[in-house]
C-alpha positions in Angstrom: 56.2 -55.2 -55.8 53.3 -53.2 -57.7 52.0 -50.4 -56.3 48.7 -51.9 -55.6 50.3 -54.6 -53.3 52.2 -51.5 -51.2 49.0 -49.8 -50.6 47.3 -53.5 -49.5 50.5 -54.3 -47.2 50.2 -50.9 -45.4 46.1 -50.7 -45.5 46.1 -54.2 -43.8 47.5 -53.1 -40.6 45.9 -50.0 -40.7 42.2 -51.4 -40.9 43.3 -54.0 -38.2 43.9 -50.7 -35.7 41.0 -48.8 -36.5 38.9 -52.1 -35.8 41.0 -53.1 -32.4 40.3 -49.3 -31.3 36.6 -49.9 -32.1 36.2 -52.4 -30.4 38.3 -51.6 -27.5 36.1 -48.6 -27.1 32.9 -50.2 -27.3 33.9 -52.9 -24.9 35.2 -49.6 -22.6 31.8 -48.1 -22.5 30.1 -51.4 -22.3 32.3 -51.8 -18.8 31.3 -48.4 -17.8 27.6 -49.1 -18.1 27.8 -52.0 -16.1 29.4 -50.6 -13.4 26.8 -47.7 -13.7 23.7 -50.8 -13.8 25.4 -52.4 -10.9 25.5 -49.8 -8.8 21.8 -48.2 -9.7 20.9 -51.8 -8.7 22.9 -51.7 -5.1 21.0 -48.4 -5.0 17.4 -49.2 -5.5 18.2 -52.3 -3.4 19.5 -50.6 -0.3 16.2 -47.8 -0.6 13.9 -51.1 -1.0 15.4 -52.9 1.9 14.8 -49.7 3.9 11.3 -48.9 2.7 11.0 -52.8 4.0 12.5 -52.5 7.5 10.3 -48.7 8.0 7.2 -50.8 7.0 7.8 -53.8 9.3 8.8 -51.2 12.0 5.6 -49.2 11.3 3.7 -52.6 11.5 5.2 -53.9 14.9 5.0 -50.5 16.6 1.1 -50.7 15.5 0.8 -54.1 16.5 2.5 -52.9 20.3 0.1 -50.1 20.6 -3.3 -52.0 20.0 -1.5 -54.5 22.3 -1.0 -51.7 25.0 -4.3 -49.5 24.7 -6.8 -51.9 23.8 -7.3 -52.7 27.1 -7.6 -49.1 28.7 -10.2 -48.2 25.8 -12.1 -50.7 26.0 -12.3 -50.6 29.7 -13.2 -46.5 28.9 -15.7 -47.8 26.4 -17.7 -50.1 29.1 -16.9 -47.2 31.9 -15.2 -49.4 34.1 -12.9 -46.9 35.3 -11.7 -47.5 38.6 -8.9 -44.7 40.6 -6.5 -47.3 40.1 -7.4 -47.7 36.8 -7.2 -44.1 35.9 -3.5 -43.8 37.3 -2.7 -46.9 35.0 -4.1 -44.9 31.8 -1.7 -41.9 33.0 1.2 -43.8 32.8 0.2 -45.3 29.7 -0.3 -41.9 28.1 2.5 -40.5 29.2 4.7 -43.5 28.1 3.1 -43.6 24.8 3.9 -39.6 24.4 7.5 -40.0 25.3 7.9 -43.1 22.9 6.4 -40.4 20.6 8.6 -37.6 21.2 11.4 -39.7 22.1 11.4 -42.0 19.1 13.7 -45.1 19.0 15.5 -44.6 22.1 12.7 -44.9 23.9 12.7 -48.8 23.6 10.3 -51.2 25.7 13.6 -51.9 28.1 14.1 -48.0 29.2 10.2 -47.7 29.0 9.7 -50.3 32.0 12.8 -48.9 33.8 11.2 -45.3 33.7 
């Protein structure tokens, strides 16, 4: 065996590891990134979904207070305001201040019970 073909028979192997631990590597931080996408994704996904529920929440809690006051303004507006009337808009307020300062507990269930 020439010297040549000793140096080929043990270079061989040898170029065959380097390029497996190459590879292996990349395909390491290729996995890693990934996992790092997937969970940026779960991420922005979860603060979308609740940036969707708090503008939903913001729109029905509008939609329930023009329900609610309408009524009482525009009854202020055309100055039909009757005693009975006046205790009604009292209520109202006050309900509407402790939904306020109450926040979610304050639901429309333990608002009529109050």
């Amino acid at each position: 065996m020439s010297l040549r073909d000793a140096v080929v028979m043990m270079a061989t192997p040898l170029v065959w590891t380097v390029t497996v631990t190459v590879v292996s590597s990349m395909l390491g931080r290729n996995r890693s990134a990934i996992e790092e996408s997937a969970t940026a994704q779960r991420k922005t996904e979860t603060r979308l979904a609740n940036a969707y529920a708090a503008q939903v929440a913001r729109g029905e809690w509008a939609t329930d207070l023009d329900q609610r006051t309408r009524p009482a303004i525009e009854s202020i507006v055309r100055g039909e305001i009757t005693e009975t009337n006046r205790c009604e808009f009292l209520l109202l307020e006050a309900e509407l201040r402790d939904q306020i300062r109450g926040g979610a507990p304050v639901g429309p269930g333990v608002s009529e019970a109050a």
